[in-house]
SEROPA-24989 format. One record per residue: residue number from 1; chain; x, y, z of N, C-alpha, C in turn. Coordinates in steps of 0.05 Angstrom, whole numbers. Example, Ala and Ser with C-alpha at 12.3 -4.5 7.8 and 13.67 -1.06 7.14 Angstrom:
NODE    i  ch  n_east  n_north    n_up  ca_east  ca_north   ca_up  c_east  c_north    c_up
NODE    1   A     264     -114     156      246       -90     156     264      -66     156
NODE    2   A     257      -45     142      273       -21     143     258        1     157
***
This chain:
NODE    i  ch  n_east  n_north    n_up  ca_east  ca_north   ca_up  c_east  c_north    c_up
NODE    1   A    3154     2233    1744     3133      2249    1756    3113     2231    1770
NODE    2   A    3105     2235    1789     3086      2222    1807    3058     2233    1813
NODE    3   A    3043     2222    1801     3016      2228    1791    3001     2219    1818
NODE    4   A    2978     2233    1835     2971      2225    1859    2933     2224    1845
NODE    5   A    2929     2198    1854     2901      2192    1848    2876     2206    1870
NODE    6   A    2850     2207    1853     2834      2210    1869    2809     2210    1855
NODE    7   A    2778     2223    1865     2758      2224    1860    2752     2252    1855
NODE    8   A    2737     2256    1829     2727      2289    1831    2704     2292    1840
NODE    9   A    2697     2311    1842     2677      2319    1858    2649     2315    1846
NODE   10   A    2649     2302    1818     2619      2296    1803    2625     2265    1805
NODE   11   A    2639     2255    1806     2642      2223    1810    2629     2211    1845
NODE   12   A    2638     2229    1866     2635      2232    1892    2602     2233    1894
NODE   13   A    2587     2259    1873     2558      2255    1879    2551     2244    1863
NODE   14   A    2553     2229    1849     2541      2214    1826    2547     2177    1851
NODE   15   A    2562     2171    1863     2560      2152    1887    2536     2164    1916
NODE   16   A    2536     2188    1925     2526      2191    1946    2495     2198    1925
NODE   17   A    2488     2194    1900     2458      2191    1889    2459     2166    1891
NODE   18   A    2472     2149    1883     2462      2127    1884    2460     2117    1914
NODE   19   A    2475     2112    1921     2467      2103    1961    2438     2118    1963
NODE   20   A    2443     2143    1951     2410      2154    1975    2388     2139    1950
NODE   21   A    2391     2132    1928     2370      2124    1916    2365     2092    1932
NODE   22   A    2389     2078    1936     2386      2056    1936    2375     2048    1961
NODE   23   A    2374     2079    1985     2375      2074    2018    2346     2082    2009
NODE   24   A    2334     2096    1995     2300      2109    1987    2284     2079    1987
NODE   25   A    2297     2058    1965     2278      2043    1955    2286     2021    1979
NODE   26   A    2291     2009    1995     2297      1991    2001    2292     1999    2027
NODE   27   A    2296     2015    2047     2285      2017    2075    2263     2022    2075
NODE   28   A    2241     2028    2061     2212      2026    2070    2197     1991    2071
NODE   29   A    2214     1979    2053     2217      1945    2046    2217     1934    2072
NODE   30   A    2244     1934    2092     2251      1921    2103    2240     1921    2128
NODE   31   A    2239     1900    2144     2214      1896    2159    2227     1904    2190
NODE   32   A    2203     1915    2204     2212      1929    2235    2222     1909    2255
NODE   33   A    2230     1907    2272     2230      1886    2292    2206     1871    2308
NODE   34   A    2183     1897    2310     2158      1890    2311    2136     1870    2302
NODE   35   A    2146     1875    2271     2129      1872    2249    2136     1838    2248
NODE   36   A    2162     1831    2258     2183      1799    2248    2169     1789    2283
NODE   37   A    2169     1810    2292     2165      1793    2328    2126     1781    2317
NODE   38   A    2108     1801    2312     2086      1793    2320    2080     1778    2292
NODE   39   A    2095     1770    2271     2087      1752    2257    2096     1711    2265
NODE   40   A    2110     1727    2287     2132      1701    2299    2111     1689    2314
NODE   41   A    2099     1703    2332     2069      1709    2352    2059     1689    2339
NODE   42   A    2049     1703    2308     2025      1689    2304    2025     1657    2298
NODE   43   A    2059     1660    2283     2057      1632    2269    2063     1616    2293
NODE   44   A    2072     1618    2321     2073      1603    2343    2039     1593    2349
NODE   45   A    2029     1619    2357     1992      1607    2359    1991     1592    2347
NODE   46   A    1997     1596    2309     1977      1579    2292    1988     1547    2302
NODE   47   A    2014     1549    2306     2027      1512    2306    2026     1506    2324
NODE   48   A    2015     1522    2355     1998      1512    2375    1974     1505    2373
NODE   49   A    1956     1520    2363     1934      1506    2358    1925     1481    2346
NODE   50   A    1943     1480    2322     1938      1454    2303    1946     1438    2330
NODE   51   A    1970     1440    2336     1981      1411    2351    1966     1404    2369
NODE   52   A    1948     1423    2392     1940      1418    2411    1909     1406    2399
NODE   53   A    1900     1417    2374     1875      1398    2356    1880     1371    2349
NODE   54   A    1901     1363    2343     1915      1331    2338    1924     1319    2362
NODE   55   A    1930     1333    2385     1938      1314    2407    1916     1310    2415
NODE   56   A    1894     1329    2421     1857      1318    2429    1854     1289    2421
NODE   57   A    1859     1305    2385     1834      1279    2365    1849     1251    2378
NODE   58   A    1879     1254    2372     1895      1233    2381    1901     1214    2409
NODE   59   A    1899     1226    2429     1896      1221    2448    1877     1219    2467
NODE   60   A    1850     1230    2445     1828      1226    2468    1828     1236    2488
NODE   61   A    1834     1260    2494     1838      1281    2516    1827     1305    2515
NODE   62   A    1811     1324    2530     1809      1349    2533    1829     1367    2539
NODE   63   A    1840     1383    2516     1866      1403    2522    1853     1433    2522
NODE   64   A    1865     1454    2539     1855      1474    2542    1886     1494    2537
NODE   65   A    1880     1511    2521     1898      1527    2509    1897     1553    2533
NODE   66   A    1914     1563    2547     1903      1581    2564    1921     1609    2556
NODE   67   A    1909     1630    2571     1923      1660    2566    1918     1676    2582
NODE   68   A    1947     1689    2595     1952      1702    2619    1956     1726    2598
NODE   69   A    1927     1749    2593     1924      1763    2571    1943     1795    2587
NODE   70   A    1943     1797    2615     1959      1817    2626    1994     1811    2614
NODE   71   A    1997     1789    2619     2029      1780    2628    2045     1763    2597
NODE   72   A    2026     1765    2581     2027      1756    2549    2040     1732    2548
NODE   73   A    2034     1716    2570     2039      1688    2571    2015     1670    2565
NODE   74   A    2019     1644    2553     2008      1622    2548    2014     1601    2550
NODE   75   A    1993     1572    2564     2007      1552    2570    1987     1524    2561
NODE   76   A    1990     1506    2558     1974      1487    2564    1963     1469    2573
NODE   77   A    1937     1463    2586     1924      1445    2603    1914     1425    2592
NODE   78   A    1915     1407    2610     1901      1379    2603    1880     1363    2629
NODE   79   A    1866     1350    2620     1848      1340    2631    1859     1317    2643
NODE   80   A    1856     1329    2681     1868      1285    2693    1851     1290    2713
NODE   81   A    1828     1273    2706     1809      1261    2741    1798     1281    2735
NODE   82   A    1783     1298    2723     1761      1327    2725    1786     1349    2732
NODE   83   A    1806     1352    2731     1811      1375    2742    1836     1379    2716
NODE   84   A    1840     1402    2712     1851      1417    2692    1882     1427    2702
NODE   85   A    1907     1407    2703     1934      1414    2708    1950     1422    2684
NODE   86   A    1972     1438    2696     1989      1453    2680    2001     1417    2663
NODE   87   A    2011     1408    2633     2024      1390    2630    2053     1396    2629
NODE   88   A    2055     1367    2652     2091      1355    2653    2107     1358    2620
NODE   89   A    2094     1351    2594     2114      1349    2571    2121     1374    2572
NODE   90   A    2146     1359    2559     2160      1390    2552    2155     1412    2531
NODE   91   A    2149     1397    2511     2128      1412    2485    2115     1432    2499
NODE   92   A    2100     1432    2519     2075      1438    2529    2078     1467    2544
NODE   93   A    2103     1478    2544     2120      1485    2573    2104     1523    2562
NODE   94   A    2108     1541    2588     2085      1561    2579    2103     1578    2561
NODE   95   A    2093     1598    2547     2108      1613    2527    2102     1638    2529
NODE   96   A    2115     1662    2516     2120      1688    2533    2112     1697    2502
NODE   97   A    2102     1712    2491     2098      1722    2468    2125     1751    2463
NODE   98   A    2136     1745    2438     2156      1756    2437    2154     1797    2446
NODE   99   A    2182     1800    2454     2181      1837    2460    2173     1849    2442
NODE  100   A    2150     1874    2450     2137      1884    2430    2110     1881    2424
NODE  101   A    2102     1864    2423     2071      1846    2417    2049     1833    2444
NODE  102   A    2030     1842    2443     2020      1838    2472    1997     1825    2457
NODE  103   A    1972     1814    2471     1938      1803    2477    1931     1829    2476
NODE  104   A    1918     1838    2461     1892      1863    2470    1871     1840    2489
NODE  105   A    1866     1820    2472     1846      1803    2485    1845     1774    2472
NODE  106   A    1825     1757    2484     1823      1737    2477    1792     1728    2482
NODE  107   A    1777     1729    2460     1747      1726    2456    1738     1696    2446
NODE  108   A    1724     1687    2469     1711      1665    2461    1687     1669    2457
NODE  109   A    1671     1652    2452     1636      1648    2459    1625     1652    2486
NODE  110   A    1651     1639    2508     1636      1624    2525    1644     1664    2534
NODE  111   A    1661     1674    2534     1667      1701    2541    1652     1726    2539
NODE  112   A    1631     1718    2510     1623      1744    2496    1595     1746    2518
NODE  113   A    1600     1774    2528     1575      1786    2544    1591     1780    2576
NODE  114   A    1611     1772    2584     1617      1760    2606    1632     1795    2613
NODE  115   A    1633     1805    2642     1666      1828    2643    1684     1805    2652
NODE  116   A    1715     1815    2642     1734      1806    2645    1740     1809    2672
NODE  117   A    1731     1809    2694     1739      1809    2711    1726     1776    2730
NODE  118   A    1708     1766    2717     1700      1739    2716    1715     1718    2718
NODE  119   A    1740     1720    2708     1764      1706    2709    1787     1711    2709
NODE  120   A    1808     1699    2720     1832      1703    2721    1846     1701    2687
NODE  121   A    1838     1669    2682     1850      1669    2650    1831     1674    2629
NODE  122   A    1827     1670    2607     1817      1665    2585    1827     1635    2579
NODE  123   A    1811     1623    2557     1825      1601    2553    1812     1589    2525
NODE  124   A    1821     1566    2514     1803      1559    2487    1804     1524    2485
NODE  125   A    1776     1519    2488     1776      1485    2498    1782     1471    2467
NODE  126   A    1802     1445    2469     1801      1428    2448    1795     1403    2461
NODE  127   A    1767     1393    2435     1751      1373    2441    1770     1346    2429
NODE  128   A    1769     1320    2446     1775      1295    2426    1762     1284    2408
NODE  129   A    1739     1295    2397     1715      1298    2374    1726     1297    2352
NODE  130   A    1745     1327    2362     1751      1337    2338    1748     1366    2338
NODE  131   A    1739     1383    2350     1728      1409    2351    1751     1424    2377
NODE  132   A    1755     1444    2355     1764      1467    2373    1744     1494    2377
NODE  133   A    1742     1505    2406     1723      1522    2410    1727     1555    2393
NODE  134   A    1707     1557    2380     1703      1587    2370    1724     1605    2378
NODE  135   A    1747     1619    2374     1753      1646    2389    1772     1669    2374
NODE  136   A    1775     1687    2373     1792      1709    2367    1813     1725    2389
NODE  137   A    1842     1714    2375     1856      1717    2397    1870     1750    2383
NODE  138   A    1866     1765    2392     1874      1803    2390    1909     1807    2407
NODE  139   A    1919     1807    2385     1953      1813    2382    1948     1843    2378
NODE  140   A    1967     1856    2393     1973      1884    2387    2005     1884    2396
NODE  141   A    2014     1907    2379     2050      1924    2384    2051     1939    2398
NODE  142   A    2075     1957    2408     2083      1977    2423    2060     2001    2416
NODE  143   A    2061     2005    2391     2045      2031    2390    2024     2034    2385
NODE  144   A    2012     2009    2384     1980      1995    2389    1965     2013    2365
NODE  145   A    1976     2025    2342     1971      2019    2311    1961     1999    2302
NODE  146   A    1975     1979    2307     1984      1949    2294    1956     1931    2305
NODE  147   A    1946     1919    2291     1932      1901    2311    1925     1877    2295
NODE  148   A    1928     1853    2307     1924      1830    2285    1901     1812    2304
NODE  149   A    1890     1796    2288     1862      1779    2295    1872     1747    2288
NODE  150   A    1879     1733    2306     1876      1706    2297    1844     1686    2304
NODE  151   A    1839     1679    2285     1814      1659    2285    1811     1631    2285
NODE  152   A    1803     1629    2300     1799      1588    2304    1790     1582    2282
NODE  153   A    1788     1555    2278     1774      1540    2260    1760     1527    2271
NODE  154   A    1731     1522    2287     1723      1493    2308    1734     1467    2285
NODE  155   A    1730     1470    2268     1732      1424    2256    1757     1428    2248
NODE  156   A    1768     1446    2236     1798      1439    2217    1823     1438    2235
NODE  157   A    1822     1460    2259     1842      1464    2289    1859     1493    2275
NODE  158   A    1849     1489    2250     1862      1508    2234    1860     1535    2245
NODE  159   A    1875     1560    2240     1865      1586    2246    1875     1605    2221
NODE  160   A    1860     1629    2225     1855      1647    2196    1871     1677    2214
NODE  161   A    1894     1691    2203     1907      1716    2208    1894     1731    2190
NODE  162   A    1884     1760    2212     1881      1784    2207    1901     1806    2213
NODE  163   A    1907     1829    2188     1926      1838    2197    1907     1864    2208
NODE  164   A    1892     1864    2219     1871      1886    2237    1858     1870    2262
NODE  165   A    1848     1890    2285     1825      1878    2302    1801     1866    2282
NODE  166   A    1791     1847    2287     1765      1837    2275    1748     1833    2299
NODE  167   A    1723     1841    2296     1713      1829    2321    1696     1807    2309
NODE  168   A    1699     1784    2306     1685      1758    2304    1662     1756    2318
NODE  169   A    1668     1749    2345     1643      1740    2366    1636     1772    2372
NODE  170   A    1603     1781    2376     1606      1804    2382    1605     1790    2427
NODE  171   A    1614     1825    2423     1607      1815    2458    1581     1831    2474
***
């Protein structure tokens, strides 16, 4: 006699409870593509900024962090003869902030009370002192919910993540 196997029908939902329990607890967990892009954002800023605070102190140079806040690009300048050129290294080369994540803005000191129409870029000066200039650089997502605040450090080069708009400098 040939006995033909299978699943009954309380074994079948006793599997499709567990998937839906296990799909309940675990997709609110897992993180958006958004959420992995504008944390990528930030930790790019933060290891730009440090570096471009250590090539100053180090090199004895005026570096200027700049931001094309329309086109969510960023690049860096350096000081040769008084005038402010894009730099030849390759480190240096400009960067596109990942899909998804844009500049609401970029607030300095020298900015607050200024209209944005005063300038083409924004930008954030690093001294060979040692000092990086005051500023709050405003990350936002697609559905402009989301909004994060990165903060300079002037002495440390360091910067401090907010997972909201902060407004630091008023304007």
């Amino acid at each position: 006699m040939n006995k033909v196997g299978g699943f009954t029908l309380i074994e079948l939902m006793v599997v499709v409870f567990l998937v839906g329990a296990f799909v309940l607890v675990a997709v609110p967990r897992i993180k958006t593509g958004t959420d992995i892009n504008v944390k990528s954002a930030s930790s790019n800023l933060t290891a730009t900024i440090k570096y471009l605070y250590n090539e100053a102190v180090f090199k004895k140079n005026i570096y200027r962090l700049v931001f094309n806040v329309d086109d969510g690009v960023y690049w860096i300048e350096t000081l040769n003869e008084g005038e402010y050129v894009r730099s030849s290294d390759p480190y240096h080369k400009p960067r596109k902030l990942p899909s998804g994540v844009y500049f609401r803005d970029v607030v300095t000191e020298r900015s607050v009370g200024r209209s944005s129409l005063d300038e083409e870029y924004e930008f954030i000066l690093f001294l060979p002192t040692g000092f990086v200039e005051p500023a709050a650089i405003h990350l936002m997502t697609d559905d402009e919910d989301r909004n994060y605040t990165l903060e300079t450090k002037p002495y440390t080069g360091g910067t401090r993540v907010y997972n909201e708009y902060v407004e630091l400098l008023r304007k």
